[in-house]
N, C-alpha and C positions, 0 to 999 in steps of 0.2 A: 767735522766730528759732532755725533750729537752730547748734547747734557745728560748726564744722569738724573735721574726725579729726585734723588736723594738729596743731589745739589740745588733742589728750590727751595732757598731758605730766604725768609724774609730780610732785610737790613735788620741791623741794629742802632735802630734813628739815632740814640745817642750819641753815637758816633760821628751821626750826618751832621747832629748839630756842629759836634765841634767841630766839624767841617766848614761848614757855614760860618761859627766864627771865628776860625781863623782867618777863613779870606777874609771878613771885617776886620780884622785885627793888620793885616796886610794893607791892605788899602788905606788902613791910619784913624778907624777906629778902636776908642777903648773899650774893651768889654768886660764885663764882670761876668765871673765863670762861676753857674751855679745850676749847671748844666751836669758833670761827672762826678762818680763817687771816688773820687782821687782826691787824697787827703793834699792839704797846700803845704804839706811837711816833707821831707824829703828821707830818707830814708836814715834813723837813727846818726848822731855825729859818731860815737863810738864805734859802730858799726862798720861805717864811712873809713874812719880812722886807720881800724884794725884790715881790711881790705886791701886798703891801699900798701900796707909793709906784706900783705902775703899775697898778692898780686906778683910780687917780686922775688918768693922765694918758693915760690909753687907753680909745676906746672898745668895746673888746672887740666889735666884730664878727665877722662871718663872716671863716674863713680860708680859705685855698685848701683843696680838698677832700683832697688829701696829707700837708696839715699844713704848719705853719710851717718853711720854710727852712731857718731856725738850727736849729732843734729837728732835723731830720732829717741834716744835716750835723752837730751835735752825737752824734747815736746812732750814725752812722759812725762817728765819731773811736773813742767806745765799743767798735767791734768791732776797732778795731787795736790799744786800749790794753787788753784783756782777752783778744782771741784771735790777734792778729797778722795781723789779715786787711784786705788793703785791699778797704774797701766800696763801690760807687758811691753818694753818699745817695740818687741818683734811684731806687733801688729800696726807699727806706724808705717804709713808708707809715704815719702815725699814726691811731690808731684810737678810739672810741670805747670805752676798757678793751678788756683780751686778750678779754672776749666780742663785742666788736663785730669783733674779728681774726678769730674764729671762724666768726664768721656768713660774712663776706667770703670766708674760705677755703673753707667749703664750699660757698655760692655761686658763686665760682669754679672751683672744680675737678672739682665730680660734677652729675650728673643724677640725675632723679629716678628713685628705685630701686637707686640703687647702693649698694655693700656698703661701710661704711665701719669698719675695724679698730678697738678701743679694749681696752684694757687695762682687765681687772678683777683687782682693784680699780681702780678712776681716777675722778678725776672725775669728777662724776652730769651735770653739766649740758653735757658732750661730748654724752653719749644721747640727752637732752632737744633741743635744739639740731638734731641733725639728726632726730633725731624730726617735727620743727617746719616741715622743709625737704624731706619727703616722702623721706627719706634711711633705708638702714637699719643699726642700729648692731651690731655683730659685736662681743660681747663675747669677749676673749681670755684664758682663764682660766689667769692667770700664775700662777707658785708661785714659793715663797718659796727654793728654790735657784736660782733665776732673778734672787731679788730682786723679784720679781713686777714682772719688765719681760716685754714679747714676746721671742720668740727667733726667725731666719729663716725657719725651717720654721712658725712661727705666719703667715707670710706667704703662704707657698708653700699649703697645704693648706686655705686658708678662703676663695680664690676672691674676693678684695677686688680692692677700684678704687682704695680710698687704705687707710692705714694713717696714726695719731696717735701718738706717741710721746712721752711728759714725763719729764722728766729734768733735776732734780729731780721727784718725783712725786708727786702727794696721790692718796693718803692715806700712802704709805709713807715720803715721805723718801728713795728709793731714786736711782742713778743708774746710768746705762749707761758704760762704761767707752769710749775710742774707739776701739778695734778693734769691740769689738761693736756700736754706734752703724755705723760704716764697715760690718759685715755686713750689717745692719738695711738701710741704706741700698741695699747691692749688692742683696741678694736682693727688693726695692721696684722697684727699675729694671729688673728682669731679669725681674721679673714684670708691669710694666707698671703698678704702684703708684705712686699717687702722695704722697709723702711728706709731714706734716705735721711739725713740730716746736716743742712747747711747753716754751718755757723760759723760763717767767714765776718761775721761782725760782733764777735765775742770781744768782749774788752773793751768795747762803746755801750756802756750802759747810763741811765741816767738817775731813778729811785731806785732800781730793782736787780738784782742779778740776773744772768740767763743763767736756763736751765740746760747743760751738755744731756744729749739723748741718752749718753753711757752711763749716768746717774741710774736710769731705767731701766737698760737691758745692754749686754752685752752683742743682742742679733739685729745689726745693723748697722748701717756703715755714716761714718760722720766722715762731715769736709769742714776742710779752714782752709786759710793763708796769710800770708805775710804780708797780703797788700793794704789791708785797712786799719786794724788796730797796728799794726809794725809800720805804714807808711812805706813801704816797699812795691809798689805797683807795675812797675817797668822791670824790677826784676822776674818776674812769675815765677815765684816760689810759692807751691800751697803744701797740704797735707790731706790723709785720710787716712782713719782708724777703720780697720774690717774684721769682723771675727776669724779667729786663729785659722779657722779649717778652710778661710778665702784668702789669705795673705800667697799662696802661691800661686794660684791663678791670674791674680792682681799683676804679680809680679811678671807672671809670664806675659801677661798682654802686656804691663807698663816694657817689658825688655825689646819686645818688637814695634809698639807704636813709638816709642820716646825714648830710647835706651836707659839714658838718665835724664835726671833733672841737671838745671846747668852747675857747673860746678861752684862756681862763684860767687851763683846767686846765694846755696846750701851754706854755703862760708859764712856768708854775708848776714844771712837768716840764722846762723849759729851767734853770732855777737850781738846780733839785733836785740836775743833775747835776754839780754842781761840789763837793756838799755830802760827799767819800769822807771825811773823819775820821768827822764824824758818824753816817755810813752805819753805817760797816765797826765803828765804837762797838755800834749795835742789833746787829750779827751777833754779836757778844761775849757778849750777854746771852741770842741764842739761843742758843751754845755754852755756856753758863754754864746756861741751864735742860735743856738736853739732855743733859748728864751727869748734873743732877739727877733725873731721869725715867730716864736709865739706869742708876741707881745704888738708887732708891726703888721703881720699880714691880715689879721682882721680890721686893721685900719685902714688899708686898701681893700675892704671888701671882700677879699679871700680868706673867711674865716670857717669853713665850710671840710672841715678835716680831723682826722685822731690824729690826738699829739703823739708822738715818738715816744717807745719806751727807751729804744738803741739806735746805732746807725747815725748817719746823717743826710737823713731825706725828709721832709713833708708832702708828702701827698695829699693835693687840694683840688675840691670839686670847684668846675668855675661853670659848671649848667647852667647859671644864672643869666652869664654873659656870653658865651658860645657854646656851641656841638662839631668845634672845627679844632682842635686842640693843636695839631699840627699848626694851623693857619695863627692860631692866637699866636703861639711860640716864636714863629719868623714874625710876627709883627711886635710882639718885646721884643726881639733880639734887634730888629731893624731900626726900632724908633726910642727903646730905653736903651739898646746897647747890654741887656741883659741874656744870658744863654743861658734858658732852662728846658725842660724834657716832654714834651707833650705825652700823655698816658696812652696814648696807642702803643708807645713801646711797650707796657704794661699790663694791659688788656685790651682784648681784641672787641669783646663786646662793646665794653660801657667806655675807653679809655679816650674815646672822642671828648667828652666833656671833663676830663683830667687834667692834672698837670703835676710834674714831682719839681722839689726844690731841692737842690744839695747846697748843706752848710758846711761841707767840708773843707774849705779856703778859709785865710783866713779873716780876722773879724773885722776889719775895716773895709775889706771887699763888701761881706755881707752887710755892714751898714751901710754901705754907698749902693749896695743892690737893691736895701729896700728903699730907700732915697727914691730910685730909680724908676721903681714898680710904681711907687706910693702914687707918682708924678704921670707917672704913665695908667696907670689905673683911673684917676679922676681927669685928666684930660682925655680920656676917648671911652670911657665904659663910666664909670660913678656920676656925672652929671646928666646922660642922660635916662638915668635911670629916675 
């Protein structure tokens, strides 16, 4: 049987890595995982708790394809108690993780052939995705006085149908401030763009708040999820907010791609959200390894990057020392015992001389990671330079 072209999608190295170290980890090395954005916290104790007594008294069937009630009027309440915004819930719609929100949105919003914006570096599996959905992906080759976000005129001059936007960002940690967010926005509608907005790293912040798109307009569709500020990763539970007059279309394609989301998970994600000491506890420990990383990696030489406004990543240039990024990657991982992300997953052009770090584990990992680097940096790259 042949392939379909739809199915040539690149990997998602990240994934390979922790392939790679697991089998080191199998074979009876230790490795410091600083490699994935998976928080080293486990999914709220309350949460946990509450799950396991309705595990037992609930048959966890099918739920309405929008998602559970509570759940969806609970992630309203969210946007008034974090952005002051009154929400309708009827416009929330619960997803199968922020990728199943992905799919629906670009399902919803383009036809086949249309030019769809993304920021590079971002996200690999935006490209993949609508690679998948006969879509084509416009890389927007952001720079780092930018913050390596889009800027309006990245809108105007590349002839798109929609434009992506993350904020918090992976790989950088970067965020758009909200006038610029609000620019982004004008020059989207005034071209005929239709806006997405990923903010699945809302609630990792570090001086600043993010800005929700819906602060700005109503015509445009936002993603979250449960996996990164809620520590929920393994359940795939996201969301997305769409204006009133797309909430049925949404619903219709979410009713035949996905029926529902799992029911479990929605449970699960309902208790989660009650759980802000806890929470706002893991954000501590990423602010706690995020000065550690900006404090240590220019001491290895890697000081060559924007500091994170959110998230937990560093994105660092290592041009200095190689244009193999992949090749750097399996040689920390093989000779520090360290698993981080070469920027190829990130950008296709420039992401050979890249490399991203997650601090999302917790903090004696990352000081024993940079231990690791520090050791491994000046034994085979800092002296002979």
């Amino acid at each position: 049987m042949k392939n379909s072209k739809r199915s040539n999608v690149d990997p998602f190295i990240v994934m390979d890595v922790m392939e790679s170290a697991r089998i080191a980890e199998k074979n009876g090395k230790h490795i410091i995982h600083m490699e994935v954005g998976q928080p080293g916290t486990p999914a709220p104790k309350l949460a946990k708790k509450f799950i396991t007594k309705e595990i037992s008294n609930n048959n966890l069937g099918y739920t309405v394809t929008l998602g559970l009630p509570a759940l969806r009027e609970r992630i309203s309440k969210l946007y008034g108690d974090w952005y002051n915004i009154d929400l309708n819930p009827n416009r929330v719609v619960i997803t199968v993780g922020s990728s199943g929100a992905f799919i629906l949105s670009f399902t919803s919003l383009f036809n086949i052939g249309d030019r769809v914006g993304i920021a590079a570096p971002g996200y690999p599996s935006y490209r993949q995705i609508l690679k998948s959905q006969d879509l084509i992906p416009v890389d927007i080759q952001t720079e780092i006085q930018n913050k390596f976000q889009p800027i309006p005129e990245d809108i105007k001059k590349n002839n798109l149908n929609g434009i992506l936007v993350a904020s918090p960002a992976n790989p950088t940690g970067s965020m758009v401030d909200k006038e610029t967010l609000k620019n982004l926005i004008n020059s989207a509608h005034e071209n005929n763009v239709s806006f997405i907005s990923d903010e699945i790293y809302h609630g990792i912040q570090y001086e600043n708040n993010p800005t929700t798109a819906l602060e700005i307009t109503d015509k445009c569709y936002v993603i979250n999820s449960f996996s990164k500020y809620f520590s929920m990763t393994g359940w795939r539970i996201g969301w997305m907010i769409v204006p009133e007059d797309h909430v049925r279309q949404v619903e219709r394609l979410s009713q035949n791609l996905f029926i529902c989301p799992p029911h479990v998970s929605q449970l699960t994600a309902l208790s989660a959200m009650d759980a802000n000491i806890e929470l706002n506890e893991n954000v501590n420990v990423y602010k706690k390894n995020r000065e550690i990383l900006l404090e240590e990696l220019p001491k290895a030489g890697l000081g060559k990057f924007s500091p994170p406004d959110g998230a937990f990543y560093i994105y660092v240039d290592i041009s200095k020392y190689s244009n193999d990024s992949l090749n750097f990657c399996k040689e920390v991982l093989n000779k520090a015992g360290v698993a981080i992300t070469p920027g190829l997953d990130f950008d296709q052009r420039r992401g050979n001389s890249t490399i991203r770090f997650s601090y999302a584990r917790s903090t004696d990992d990352i000081v024993e990671g940079m231990k690791r680097i520090n050791l491994f940096m000046n034994e085979n790259y800092l002296k002979v330079i």
